[in-house]
C-alpha positions as CSV (number, residue, x, y, z in Angstrom):
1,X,-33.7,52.0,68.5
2,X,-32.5,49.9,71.3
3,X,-35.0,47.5,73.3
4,X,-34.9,47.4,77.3
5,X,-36.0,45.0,79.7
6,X,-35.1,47.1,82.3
7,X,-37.8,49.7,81.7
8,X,-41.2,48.3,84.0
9,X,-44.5,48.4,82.3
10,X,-48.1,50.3,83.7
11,X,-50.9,48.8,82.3
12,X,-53.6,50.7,83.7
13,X,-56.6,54.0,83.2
14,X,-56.7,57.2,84.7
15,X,-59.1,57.8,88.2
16,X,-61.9,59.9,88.6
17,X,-62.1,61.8,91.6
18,X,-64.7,59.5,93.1
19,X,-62.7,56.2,92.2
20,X,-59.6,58.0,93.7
21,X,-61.2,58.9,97.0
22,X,-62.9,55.3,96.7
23,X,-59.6,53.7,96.9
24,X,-57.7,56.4,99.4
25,X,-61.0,54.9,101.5
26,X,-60.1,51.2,101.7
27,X,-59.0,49.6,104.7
28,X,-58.6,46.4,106.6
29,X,-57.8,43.1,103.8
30,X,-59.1,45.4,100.6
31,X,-56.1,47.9,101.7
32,X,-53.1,45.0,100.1
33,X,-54.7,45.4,96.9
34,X,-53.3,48.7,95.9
35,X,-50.6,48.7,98.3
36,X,-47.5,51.3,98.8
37,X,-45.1,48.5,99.6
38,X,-46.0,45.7,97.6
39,X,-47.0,45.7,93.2
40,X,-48.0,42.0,93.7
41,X,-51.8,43.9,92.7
42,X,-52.5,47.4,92.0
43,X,-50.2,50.3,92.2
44,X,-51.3,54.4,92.1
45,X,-48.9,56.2,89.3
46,X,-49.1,59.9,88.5
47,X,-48.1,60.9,85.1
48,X,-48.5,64.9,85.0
49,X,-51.5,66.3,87.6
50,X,-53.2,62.8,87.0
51,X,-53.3,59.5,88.9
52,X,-53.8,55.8,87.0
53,X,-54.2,52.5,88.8
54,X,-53.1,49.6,87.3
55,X,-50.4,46.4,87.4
56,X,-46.6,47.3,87.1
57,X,-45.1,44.5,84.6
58,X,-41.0,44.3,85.5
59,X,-40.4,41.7,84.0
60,X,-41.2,40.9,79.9
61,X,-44.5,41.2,78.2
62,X,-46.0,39.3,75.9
63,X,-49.4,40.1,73.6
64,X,-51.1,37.2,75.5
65,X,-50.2,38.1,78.8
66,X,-51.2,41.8,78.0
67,X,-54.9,40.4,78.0
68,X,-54.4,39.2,81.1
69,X,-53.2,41.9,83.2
70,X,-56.1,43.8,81.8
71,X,-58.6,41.5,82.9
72,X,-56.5,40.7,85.9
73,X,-56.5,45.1,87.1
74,X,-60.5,45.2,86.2
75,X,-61.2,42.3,88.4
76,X,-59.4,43.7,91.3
77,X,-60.5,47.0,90.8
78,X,-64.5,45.5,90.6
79,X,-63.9,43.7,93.9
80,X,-62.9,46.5,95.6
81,X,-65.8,49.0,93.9
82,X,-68.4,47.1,92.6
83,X,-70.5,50.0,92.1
84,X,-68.2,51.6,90.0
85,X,-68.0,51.3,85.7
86,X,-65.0,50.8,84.9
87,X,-63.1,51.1,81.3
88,X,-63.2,48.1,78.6
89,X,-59.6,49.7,77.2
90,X,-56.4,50.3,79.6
91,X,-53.6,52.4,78.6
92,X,-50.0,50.9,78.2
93,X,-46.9,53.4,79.3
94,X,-43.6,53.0,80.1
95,X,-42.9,53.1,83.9
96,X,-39.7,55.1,84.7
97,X,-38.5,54.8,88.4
98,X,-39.8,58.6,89.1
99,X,-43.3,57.2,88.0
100,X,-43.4,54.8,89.6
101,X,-45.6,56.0,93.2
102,X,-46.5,53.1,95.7
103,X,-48.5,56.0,97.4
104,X,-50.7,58.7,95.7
105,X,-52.3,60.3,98.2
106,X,-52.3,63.4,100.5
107,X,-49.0,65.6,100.4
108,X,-48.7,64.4,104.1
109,X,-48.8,60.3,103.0
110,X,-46.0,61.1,100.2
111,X,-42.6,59.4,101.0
112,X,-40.0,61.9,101.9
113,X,-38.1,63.3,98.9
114,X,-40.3,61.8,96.4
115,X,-39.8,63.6,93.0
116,X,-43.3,64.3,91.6
């Protein structure tokens, strides 16, 4: 087995239907933190039928920094829906190009020729 440091990192959980219409929702400043053109915060990934939120990692990971990014998506995503629980645990995947989606959203809000 060969390691890659060209393969991105999603550290991230799967939304609910309520958190997922919660952060369709946002607008004015909140809107940057899950943005379509920018992963300096959040980013909406689909893996299958489902959508995550979470932090794309490009560049290496190490165990520390793991922590961080976990308390670094929970704090975003509590600032944006305060009301909302939120996991203790985030998943870890491997990010392929094709996953990676800087919009989830309506078919009509989906960048032309995306491959879902």
């Amino acid at each position: 087995m060969e390691l890659s440091s060209q393969t991105a990192i999603f550290i991230g959980f799967k939304l609910d239907g309520s958190l997922r219409r919660q952060l369709e929702a946002l607008s004015g400043p909140d809107k940057r933190y899950v943005s379509a053109d920018d992963s300096t915060f959040l980013m909406r990934c689909k893996k299958g039928e489902d959508v995550y939120v979470g932090k794309i990692v490009e560049d290496g990971l190490t165990t520390d920094r793991v922590e961080d990014v976990r308390r670094n998506v929970l704090s975003i995503m509590r600032r944006l829906c305060p009301d909302v629980r939120l996991p203790n645990v985030l998943g870890i995947w491997a990010a392929l190009p094709s996953e990676i989606s800087p919009s989830v959203g309506p078919p009509e809000e989906e960048p032309p020729g995306r491959v879902w």
